[in-house]
TIVO-2410 file (N, C-alpha, C; in nm, 3 decimals):
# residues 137
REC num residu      c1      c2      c3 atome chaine
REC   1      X   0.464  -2.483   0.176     N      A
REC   1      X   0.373  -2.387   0.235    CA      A
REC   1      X   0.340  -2.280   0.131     C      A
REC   2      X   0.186  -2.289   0.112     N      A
REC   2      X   0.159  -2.178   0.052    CA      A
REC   2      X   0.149  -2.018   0.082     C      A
REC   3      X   0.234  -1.891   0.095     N      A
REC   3      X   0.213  -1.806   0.111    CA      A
REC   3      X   0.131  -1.723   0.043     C      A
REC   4      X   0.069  -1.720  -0.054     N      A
REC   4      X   0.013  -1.659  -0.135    CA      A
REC   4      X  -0.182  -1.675  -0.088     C      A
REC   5      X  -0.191  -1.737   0.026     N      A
REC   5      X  -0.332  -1.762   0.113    CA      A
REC   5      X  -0.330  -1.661   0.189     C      A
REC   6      X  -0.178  -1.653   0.313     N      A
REC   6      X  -0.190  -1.547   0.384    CA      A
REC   6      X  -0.211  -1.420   0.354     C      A
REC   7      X  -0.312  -1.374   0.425     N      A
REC   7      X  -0.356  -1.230   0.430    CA      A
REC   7      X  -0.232  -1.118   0.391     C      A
REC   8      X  -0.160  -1.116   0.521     N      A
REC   8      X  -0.090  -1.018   0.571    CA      A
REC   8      X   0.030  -1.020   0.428     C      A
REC   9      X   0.065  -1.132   0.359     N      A
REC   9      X   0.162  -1.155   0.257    CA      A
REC   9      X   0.083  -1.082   0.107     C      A
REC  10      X  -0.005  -1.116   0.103     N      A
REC  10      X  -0.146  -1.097   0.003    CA      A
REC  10      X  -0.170  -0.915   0.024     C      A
REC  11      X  -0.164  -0.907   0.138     N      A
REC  11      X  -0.152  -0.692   0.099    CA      A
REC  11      X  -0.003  -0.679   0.043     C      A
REC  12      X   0.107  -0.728   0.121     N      A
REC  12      X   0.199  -0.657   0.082    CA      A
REC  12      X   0.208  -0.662  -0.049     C      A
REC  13      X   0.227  -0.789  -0.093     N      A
REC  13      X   0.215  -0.843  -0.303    CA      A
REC  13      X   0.098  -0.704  -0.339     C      A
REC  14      X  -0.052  -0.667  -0.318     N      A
REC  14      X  -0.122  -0.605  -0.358    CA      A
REC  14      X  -0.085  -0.493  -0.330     C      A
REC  15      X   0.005  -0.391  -0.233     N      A
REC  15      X   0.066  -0.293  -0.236    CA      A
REC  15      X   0.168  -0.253  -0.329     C      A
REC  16      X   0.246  -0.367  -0.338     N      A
REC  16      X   0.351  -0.351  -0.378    CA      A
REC  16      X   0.348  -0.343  -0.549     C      A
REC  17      X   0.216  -0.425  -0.577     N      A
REC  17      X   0.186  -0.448  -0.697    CA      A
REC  17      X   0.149  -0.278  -0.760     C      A
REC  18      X  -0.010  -0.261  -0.681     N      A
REC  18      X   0.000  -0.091  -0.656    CA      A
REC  18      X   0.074  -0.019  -0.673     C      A
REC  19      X   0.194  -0.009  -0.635     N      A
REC  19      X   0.268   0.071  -0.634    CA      A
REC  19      X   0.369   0.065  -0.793     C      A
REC  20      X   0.398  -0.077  -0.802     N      A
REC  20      X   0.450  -0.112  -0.935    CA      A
REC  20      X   0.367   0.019  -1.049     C      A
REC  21      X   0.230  -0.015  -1.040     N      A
REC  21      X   0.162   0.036  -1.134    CA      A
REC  21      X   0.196   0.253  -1.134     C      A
REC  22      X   0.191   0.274  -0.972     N      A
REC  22      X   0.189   0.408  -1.020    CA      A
REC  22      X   0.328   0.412  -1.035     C      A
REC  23      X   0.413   0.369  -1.041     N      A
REC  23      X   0.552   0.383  -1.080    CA      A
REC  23      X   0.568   0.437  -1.245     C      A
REC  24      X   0.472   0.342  -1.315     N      A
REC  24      X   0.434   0.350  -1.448    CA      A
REC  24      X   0.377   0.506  -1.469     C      A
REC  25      X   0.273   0.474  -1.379     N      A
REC  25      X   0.187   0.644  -1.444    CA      A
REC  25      X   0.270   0.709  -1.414     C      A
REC  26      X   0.356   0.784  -1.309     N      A
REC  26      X   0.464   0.853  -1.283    CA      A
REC  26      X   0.558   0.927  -1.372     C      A
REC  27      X   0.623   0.770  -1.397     N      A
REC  27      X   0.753   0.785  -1.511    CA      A
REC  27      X   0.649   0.804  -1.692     C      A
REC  28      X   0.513   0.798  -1.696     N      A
REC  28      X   0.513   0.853  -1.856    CA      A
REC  28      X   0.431   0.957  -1.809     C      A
REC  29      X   0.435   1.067  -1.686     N      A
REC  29      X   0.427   1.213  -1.687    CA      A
REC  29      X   0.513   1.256  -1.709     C      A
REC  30      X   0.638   1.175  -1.618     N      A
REC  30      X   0.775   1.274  -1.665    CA      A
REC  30      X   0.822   1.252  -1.811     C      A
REC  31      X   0.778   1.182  -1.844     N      A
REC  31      X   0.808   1.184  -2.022    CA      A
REC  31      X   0.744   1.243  -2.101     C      A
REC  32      X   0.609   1.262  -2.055     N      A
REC  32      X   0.557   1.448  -2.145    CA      A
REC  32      X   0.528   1.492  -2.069     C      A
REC  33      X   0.671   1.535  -1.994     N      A
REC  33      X   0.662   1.706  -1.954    CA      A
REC  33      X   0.656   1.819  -2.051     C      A
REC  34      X   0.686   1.776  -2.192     N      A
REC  34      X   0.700   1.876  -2.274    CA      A
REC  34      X   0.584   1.873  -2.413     C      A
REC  35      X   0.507   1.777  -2.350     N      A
REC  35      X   0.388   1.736  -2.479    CA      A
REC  35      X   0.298   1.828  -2.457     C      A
REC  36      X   0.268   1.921  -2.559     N      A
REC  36      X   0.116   1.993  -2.561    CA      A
REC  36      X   0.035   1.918  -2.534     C      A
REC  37      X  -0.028   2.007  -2.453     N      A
REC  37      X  -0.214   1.893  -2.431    CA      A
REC  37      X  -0.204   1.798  -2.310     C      A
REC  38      X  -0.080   1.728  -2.283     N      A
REC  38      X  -0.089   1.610  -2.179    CA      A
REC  38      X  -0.111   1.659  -2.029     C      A
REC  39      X  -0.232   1.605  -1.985     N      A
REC  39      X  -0.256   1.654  -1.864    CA      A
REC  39      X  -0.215   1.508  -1.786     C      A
REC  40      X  -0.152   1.541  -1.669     N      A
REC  40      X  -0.100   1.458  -1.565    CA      A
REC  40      X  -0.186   1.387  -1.516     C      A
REC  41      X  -0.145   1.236  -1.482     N      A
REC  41      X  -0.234   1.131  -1.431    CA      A
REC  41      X  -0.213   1.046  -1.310     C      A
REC  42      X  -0.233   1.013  -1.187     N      A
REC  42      X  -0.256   0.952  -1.078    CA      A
REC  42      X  -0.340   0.855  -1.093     C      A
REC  43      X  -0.273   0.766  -1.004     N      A
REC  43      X  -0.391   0.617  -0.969    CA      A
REC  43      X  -0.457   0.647  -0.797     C      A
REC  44      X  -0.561   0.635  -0.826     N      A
REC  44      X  -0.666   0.641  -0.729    CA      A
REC  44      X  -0.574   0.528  -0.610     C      A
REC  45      X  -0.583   0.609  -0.486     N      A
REC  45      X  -0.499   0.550  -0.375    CA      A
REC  45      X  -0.571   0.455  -0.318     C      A
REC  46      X  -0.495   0.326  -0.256     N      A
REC  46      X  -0.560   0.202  -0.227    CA      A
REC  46      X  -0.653   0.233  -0.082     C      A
REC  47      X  -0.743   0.185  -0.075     N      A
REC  47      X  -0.853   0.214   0.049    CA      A
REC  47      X  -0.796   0.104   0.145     C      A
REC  48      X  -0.738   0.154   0.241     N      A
REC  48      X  -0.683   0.014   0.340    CA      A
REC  48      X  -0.757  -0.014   0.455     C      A
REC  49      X  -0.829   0.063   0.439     N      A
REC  49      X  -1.026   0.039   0.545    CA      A
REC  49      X  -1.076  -0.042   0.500     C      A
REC  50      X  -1.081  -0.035   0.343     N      A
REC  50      X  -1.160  -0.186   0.292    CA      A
REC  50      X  -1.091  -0.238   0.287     C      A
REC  51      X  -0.958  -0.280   0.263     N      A
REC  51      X  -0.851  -0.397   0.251    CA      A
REC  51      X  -0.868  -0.448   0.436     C      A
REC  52      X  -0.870  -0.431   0.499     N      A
REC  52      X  -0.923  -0.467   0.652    CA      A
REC  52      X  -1.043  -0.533   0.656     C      A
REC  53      X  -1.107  -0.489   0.607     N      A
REC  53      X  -1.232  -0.522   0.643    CA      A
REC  53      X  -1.211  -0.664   0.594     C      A
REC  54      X  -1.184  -0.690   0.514     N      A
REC  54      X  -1.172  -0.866   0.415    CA      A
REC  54      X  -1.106  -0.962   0.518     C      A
REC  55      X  -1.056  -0.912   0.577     N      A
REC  55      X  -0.967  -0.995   0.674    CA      A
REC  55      X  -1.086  -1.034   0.798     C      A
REC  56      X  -1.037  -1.161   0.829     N      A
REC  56      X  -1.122  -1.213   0.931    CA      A
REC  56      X  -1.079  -1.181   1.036     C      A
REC  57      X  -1.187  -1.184   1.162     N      A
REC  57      X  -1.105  -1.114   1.265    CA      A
REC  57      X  -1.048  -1.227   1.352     C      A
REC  58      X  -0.978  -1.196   1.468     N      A
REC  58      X  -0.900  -1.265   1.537    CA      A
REC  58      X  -0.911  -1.262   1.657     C      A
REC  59      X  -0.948  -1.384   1.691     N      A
REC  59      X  -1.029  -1.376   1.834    CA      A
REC  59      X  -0.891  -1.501   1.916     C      A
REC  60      X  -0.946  -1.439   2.068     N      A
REC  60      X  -0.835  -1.536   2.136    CA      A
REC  60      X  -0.910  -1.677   2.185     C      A
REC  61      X  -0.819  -1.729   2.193     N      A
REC  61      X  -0.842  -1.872   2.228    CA      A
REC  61      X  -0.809  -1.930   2.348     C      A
REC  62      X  -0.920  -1.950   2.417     N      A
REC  62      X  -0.922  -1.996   2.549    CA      A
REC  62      X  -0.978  -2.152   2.588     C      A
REC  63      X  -0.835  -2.156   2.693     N      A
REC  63      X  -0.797  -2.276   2.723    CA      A
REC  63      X  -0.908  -2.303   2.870     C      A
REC  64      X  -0.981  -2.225   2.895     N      A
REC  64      X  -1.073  -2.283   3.002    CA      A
REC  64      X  -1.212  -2.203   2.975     C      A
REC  65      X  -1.304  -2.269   3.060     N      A
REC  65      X  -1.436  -2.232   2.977    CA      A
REC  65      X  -1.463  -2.087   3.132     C      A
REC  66      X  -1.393  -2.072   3.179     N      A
REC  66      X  -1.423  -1.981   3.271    CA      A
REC  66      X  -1.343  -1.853   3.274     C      A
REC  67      X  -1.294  -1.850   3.099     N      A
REC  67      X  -1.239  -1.719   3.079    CA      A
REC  67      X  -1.302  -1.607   3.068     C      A
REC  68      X  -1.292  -1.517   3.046     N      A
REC  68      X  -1.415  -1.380   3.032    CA      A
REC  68      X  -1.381  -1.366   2.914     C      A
REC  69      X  -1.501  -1.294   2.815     N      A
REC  69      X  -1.465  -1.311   2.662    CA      A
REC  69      X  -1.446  -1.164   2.621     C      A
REC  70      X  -1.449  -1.127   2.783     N      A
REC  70      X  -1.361  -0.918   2.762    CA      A
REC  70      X  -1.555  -0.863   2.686     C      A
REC  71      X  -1.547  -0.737   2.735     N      A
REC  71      X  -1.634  -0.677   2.709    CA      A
REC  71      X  -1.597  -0.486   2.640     C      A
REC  72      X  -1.500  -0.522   2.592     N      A
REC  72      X  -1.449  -0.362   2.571    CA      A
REC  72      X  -1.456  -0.431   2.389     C      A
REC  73      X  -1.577  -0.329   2.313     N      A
REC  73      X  -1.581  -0.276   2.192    CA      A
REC  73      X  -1.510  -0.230   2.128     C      A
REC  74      X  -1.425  -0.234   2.039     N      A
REC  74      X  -1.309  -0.195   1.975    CA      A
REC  74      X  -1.383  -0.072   1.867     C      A
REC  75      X  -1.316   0.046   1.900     N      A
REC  75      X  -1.351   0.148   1.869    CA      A
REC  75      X  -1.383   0.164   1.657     C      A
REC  76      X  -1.438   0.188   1.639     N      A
REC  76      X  -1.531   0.196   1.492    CA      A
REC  76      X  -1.383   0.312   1.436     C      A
REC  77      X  -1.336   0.300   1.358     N      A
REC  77      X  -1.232   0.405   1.318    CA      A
REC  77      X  -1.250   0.366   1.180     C      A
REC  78      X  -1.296   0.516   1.119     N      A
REC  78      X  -1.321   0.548   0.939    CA      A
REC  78      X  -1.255   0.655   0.903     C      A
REC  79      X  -1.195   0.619   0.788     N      A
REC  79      X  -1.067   0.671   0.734    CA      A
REC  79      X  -1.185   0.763   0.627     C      A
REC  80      X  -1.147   0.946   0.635     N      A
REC  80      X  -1.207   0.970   0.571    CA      A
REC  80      X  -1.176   0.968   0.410     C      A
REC  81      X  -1.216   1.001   0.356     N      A
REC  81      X  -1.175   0.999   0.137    CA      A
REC  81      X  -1.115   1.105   0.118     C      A
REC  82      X  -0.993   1.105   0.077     N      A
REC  82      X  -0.913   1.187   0.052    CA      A
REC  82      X  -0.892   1.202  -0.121     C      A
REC  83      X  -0.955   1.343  -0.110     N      A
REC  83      X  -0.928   1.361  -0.285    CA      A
REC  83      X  -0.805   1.433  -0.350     C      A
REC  84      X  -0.772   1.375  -0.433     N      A
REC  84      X  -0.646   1.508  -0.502    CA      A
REC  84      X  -0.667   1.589  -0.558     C      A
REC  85      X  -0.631   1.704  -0.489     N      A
REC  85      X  -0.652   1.844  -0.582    CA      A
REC  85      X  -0.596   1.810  -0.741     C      A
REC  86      X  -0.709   1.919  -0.778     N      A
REC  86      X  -0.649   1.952  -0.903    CA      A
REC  86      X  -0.539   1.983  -0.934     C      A
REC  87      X  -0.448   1.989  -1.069     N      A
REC  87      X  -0.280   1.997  -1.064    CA      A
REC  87      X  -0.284   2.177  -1.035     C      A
REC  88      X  -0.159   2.252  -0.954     N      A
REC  88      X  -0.141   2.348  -0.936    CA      A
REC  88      X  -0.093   2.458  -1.014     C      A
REC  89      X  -0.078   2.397  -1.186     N      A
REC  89      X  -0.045   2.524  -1.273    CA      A
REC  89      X  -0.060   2.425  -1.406     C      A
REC  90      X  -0.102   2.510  -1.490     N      A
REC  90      X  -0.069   2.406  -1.661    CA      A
REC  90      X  -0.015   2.537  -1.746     C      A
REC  91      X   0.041   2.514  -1.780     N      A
REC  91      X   0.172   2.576  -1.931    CA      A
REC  91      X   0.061   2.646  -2.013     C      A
REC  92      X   0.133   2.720  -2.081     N      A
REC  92      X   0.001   2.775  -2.191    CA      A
REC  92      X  -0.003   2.682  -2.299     C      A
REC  93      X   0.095   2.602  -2.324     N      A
REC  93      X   0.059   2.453  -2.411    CA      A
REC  93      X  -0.016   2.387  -2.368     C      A
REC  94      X  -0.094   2.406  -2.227     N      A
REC  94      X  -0.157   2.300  -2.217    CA      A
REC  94      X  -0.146   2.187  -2.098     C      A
REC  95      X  -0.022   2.191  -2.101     N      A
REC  95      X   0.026   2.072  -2.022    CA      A
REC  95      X   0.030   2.079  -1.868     C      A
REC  96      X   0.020   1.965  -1.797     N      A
REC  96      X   0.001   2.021  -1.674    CA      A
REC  96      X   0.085   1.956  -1.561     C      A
REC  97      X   0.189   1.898  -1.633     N      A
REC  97      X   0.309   1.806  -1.570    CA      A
REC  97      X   0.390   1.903  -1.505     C      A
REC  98      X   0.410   1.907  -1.342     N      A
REC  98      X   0.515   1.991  -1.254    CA      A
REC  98      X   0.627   1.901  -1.218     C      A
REC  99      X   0.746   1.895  -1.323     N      A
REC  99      X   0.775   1.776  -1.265    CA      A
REC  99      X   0.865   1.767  -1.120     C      A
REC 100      X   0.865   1.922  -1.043     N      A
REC 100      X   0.930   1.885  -0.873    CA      A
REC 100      X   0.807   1.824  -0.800     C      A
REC 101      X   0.654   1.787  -0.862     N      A
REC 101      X   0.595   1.730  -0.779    CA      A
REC 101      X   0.538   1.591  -0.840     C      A
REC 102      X   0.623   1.584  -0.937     N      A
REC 102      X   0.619   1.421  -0.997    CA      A
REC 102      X   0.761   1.369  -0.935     C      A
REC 103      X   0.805   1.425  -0.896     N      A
REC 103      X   0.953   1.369  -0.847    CA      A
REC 103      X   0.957   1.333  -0.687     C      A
REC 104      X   0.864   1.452  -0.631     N      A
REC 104      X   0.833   1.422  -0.480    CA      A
REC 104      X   0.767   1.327  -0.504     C      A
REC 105      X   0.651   1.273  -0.608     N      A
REC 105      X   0.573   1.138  -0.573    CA      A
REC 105      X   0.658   1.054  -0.609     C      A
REC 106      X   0.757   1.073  -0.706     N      A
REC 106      X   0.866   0.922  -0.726    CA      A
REC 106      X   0.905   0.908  -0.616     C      A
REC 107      X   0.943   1.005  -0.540     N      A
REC 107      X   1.063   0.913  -0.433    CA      A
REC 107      X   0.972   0.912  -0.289     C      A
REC 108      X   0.822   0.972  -0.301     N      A
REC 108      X   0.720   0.892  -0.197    CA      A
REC 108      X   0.700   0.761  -0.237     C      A
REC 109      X   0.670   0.739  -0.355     N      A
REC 109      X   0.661   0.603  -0.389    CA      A
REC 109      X   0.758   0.473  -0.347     C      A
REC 110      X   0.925   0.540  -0.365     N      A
REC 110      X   0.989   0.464  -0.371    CA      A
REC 110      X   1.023   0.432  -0.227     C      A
REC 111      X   1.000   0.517  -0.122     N      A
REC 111      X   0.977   0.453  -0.019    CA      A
REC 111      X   0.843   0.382   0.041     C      A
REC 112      X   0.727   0.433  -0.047     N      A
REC 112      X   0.651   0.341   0.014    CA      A
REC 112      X   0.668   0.170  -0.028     C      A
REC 113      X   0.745   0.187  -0.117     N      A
REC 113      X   0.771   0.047  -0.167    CA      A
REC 113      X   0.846  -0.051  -0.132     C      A
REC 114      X   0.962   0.056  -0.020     N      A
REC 114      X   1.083   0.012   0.015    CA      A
REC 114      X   1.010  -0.076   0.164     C      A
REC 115      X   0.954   0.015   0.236     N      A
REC 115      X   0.847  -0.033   0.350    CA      A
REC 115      X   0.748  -0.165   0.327     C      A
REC 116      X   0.702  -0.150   0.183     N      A
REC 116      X   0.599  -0.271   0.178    CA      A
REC 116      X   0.705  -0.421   0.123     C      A
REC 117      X   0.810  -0.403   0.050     N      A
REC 117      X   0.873  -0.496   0.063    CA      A
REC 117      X   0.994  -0.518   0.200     C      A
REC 118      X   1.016  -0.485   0.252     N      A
REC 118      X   1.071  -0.468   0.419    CA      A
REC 118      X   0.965  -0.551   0.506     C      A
REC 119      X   0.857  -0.552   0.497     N      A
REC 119      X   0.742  -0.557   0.580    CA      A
REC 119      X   0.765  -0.760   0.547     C      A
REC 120      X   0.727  -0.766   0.426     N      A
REC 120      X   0.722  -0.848   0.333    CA      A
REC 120      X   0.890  -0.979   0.394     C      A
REC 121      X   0.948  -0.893   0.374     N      A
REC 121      X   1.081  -0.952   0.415    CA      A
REC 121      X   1.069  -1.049   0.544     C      A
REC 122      X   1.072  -0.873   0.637     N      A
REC 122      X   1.065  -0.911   0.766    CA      A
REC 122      X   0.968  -1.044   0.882     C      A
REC 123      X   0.810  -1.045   0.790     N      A
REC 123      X   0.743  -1.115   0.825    CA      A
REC 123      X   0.812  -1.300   0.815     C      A
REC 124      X   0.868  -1.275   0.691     N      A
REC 124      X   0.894  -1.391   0.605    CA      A
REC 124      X   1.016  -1.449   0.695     C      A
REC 125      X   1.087  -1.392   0.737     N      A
REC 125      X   1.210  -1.434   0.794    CA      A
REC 125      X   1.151  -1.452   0.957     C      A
REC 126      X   1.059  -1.403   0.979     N      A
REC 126      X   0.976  -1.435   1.127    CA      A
REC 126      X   0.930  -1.560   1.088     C      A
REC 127      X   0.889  -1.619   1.007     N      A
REC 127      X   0.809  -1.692   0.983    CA      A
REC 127      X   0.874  -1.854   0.967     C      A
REC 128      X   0.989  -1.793   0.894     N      A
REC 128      X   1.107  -1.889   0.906    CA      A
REC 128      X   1.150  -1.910   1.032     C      A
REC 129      X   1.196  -1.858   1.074     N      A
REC 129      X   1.185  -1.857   1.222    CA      A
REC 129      X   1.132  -1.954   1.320     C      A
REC 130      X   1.019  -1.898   1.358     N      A
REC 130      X   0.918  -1.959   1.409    CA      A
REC 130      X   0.874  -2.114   1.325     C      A
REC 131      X   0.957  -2.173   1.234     N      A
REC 131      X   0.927  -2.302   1.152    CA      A
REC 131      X   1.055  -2.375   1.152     C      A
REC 132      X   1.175  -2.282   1.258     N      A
REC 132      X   1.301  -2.389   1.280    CA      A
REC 132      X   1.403  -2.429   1.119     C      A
REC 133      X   1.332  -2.279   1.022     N      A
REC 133      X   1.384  -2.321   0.884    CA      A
REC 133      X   1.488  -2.170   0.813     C      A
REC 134      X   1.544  -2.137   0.971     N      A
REC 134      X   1.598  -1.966   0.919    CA      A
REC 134      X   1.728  -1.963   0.838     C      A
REC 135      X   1.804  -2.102   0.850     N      A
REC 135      X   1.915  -2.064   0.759    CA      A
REC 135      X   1.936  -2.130   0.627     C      A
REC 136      X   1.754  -2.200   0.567     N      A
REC 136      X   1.756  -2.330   0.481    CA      A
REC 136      X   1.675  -2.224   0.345     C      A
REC 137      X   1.704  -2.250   0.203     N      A
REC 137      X   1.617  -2.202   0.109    CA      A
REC 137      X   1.682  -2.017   0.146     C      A
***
């Protein structure tokens, strides 16, 4: 079985991947905290309105032709764009690395990561599950 088709497996890998990356930008702010000139860098946060949207939708499946196909519109919900302020102080060198708020994003990160592989887990062992294959591989 290929997992790497499913959707729901396919965000978490692309989150998680995401997240790999700002792990990177992160850890080489905190490494010039003390470089003249280096202004601090963020990765533009993943849009999970458009990561939805790609996904096909999911309709129920009815076993008689005299089901009702429901008439309630599922409400339009848009995530507005959230920008990051500018950094809140730079050094007279220049620099603009705070690192108690490079450290709050390390360990936001490191739980958002902890969640997207959990998620990842959890599905997977459902999945096993539901395939009569939970104590094999």
């Amino acid at each position: 079985m290929d997992l790497s088709n499913m959707s729901l497996f396919k965000m978490a890998r692309q989150k998680m991947g995401w997240l790999g990356q700002r792990q990177a930008v992160l850890a080489q702010n905190i490494a010039n905290a003390n470089t003249p000139g280096y202004r601090s860098k963020e990765l533009e946060a993943l849009k999970f309105n458009h990561e939805l949207r790609k996904l096909s939708p999911v309709r129920m499946a009815a076993t008689s032709g005299e089901h009702l196909n429901g008439t309630v519109t599922p409400p339009d919900h848009r995530v507005e764009k959230v920008r990051l302020k500018d950094v809140y102080e730079v050094n007279p060198d220049g620099n603009s690395v705070v690192m108690e708020e490079q450290l709050m994003k390390l360990s936001d990160n490191q739980m958002q990561y902890q969640l997207a592989t959990n998620i990842y887990q959890k599905n997977l062992k459902m999945l096993r599950m539901a395939l009569g294959t939970q104590g094999q591989g």
